[in-house]
N, C-alpha and C positions, 0 to 999 in steps of 0.2 A: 794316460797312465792310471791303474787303479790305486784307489785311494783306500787302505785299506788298515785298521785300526783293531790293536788288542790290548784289553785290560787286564793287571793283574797285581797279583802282592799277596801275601799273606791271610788266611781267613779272617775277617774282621777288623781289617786294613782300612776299612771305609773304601773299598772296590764300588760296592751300591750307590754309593752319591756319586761315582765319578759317571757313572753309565747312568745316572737320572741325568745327570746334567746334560751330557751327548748324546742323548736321546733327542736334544733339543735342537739336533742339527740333523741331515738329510742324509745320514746313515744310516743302512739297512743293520738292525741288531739279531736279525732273525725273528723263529715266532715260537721255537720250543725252549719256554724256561723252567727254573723254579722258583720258587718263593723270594729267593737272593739275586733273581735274575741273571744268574750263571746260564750259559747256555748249553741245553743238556745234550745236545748232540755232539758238541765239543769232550763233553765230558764220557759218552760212553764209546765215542773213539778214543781216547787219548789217555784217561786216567790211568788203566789198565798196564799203559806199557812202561817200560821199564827208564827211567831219568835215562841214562845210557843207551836209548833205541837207534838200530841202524838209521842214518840218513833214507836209505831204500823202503824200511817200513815205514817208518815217518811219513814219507814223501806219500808215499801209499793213502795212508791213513786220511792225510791232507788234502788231497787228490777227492777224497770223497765227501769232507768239511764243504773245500770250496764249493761244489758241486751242488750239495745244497743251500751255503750261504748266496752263491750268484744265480740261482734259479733253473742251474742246467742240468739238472737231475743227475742218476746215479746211471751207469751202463749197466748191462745186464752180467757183464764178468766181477762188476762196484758189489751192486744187489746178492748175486749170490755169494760172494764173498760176506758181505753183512749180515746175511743168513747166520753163515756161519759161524762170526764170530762173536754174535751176540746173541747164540743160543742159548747159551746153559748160565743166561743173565735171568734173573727175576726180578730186580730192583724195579719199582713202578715208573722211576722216572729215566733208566737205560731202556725199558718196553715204549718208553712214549717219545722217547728220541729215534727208536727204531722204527717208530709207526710213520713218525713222520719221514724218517731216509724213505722207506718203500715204497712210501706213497705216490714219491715225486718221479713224474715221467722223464725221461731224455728229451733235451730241446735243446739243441749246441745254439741256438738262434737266442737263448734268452742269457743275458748276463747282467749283471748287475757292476756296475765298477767301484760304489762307494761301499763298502761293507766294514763289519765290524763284529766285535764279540766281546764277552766280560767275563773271565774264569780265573779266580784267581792262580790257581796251580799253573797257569799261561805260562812265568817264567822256570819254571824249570825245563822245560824243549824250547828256550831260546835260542841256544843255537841251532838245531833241527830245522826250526819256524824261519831265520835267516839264510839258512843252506837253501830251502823251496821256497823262502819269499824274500826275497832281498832286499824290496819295497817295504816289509813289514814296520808303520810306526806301533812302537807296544807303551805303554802309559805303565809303571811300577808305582804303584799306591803306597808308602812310606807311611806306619806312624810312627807315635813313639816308641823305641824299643821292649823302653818298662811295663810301659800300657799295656803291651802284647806278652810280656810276662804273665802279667796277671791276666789275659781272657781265661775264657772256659773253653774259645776253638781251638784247642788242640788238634784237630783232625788231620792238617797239613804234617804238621811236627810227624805225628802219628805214621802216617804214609810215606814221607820223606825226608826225613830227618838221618835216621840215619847214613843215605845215602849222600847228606850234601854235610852233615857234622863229624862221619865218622864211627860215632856213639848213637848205639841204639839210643831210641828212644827213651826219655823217662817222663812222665806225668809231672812234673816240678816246673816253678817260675825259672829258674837258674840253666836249666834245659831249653826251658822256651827260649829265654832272653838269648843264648848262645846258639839257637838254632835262626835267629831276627838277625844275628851278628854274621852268621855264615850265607843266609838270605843274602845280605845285603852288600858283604864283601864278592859274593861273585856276578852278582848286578853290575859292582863297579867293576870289574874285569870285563865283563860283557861289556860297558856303555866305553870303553877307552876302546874296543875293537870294532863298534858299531855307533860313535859317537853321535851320528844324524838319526839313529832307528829310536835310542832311548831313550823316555824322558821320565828322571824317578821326582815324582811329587809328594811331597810333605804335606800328608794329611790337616794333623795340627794348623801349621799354616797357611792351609786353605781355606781351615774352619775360621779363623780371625782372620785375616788380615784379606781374604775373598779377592776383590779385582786383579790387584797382580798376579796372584798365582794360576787363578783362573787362565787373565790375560796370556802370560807364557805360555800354558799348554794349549790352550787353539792358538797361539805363532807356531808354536813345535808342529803341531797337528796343521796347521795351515788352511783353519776350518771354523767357519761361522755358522753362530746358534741362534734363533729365532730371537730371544728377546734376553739381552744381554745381563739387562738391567732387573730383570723377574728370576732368570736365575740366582744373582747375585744376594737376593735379596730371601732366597729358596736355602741358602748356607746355612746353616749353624751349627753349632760344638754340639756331640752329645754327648750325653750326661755320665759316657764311660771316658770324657778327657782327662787324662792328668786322674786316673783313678791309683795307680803307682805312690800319691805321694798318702797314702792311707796304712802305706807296708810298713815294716823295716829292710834297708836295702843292705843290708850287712850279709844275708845269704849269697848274695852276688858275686861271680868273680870280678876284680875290679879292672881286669884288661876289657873285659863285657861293655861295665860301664865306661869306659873313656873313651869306647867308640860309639857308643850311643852320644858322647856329648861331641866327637868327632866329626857325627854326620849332623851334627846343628840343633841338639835337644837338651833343654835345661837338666841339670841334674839336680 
């Protein structure tokens, strides 16, 4: 059976330590990234379509992900289709996700079975991702709510926000923190219906308290890394933990806050 892993959460979730970390095991991540280690061919199929995409496009779309993640290239009905739909892109790193779909020949003989990716927008076609992959274990990177208040990545919020809040978008902590809150309430709906697929990990508590948390997600993952004890020792907090307690949290609504302390975060 393939073994087959996706990361995700919020922009600046600490997504990138989780994929340094499983980097350290014998999963294939692919080889077109960016700078975040997102992988961009994931993203110039998929960011584009709509939270709501049919299962059929989905599937579609997917169909030509795997195709390059297992090394069995693209068909020639895949290829022109890609043409197409990522012509009147310019962005430098949708042209260099594209260079690489084309590149690759058909070879139904080559597959890969361990594979993986690291995007954080992953969870929003969770259910799409479980209708064509039923296998799919996905990794939800959790930090703290407040934290994520105050980033500067907005760009999630930005693109999806009002789709999973309701309410347009607005550039505010109070927006942010209730768009972390809507994130994270429909994770838990998805992990009650897909309880073996999900596993949401606590940033924070990765960053101190390191072995255990670690430990649980390769059992979840059911997956060993080269050197257990070098990773471990690879952890630390940065310098944006716990930047929240610098605010005043009175802008807040306070149903916001009691699920932030809900899901296990000091207030």
């Amino acid at each position: 059976m393939d073994k087959i892993i996706a990361i995700g959460g919020q922009g600046g979730s600490g997504t990138r330590l989780i994929s340094s970390i499983l980097s350290e095991s014998d999963i294939y991540w692919g080889e077109c990234f960016n700078n975040a280690f997102d992988n961009l061919v994931f993203i110039a199929l998929f960011r584009s379509l709509p939270s709501d995409v049919t299962f059929e496009l989905f599937e579609d779309h997917f169909q030509i992900f795997k195709g390059y993640m297992v090394g069995r290239g693209l068909t020639s009905v895949q290829s022109e289709y890609i043409d197409e739909y990522l012509s009147d892109y310019t962005n430098k790193n949708v042209l260099k996700a594209k260079k690489y779909l084309t590149a690759l020949k058909n070879n139904d003989n080559s597959k890969r079975t361990a594979w993986g990716w690291k995007e954080p927008n992953t969870h929003i076609f969770l259910p799409q991702l479980f209708h064509c992959q039923p296998g799919l274990k996905y990794i939800h990177v959790m930090r703290h709510g407040l934290d994520m208040a105050f980033s500067l990545n907005q760009n999630q919020a930005k693109r999806w926000g009002e789709a999973l809040t309701g309410k347009p978008c607005r550039y505010s902590p109070n927006y942010q923190l209730h768009y972390w809150v809507c994130v994270h309430q429909r994770i838990q709906k998805l992990q009650k219906m897909h309880p073996t697929n999900i596993h949401v990990l606590n940033f924070d508590q990765l960053c101190i308290e390191k072995e255990e948390p670690l430990g649980e997600l390769l059992t979840f993952l059911d997956l060993d890394i080269h050197d257990f004890d070098k990773v471990v020792n690879s952890i630390s907090p940065p310098p944006s933990l716990g930047r929240h307690k610098q605010y005043n949290l009175e802008q807040f609504d306070i149903e916001n806050i009691e699920y932030v302390i809900k899901m296990g975060f000091d207030v």
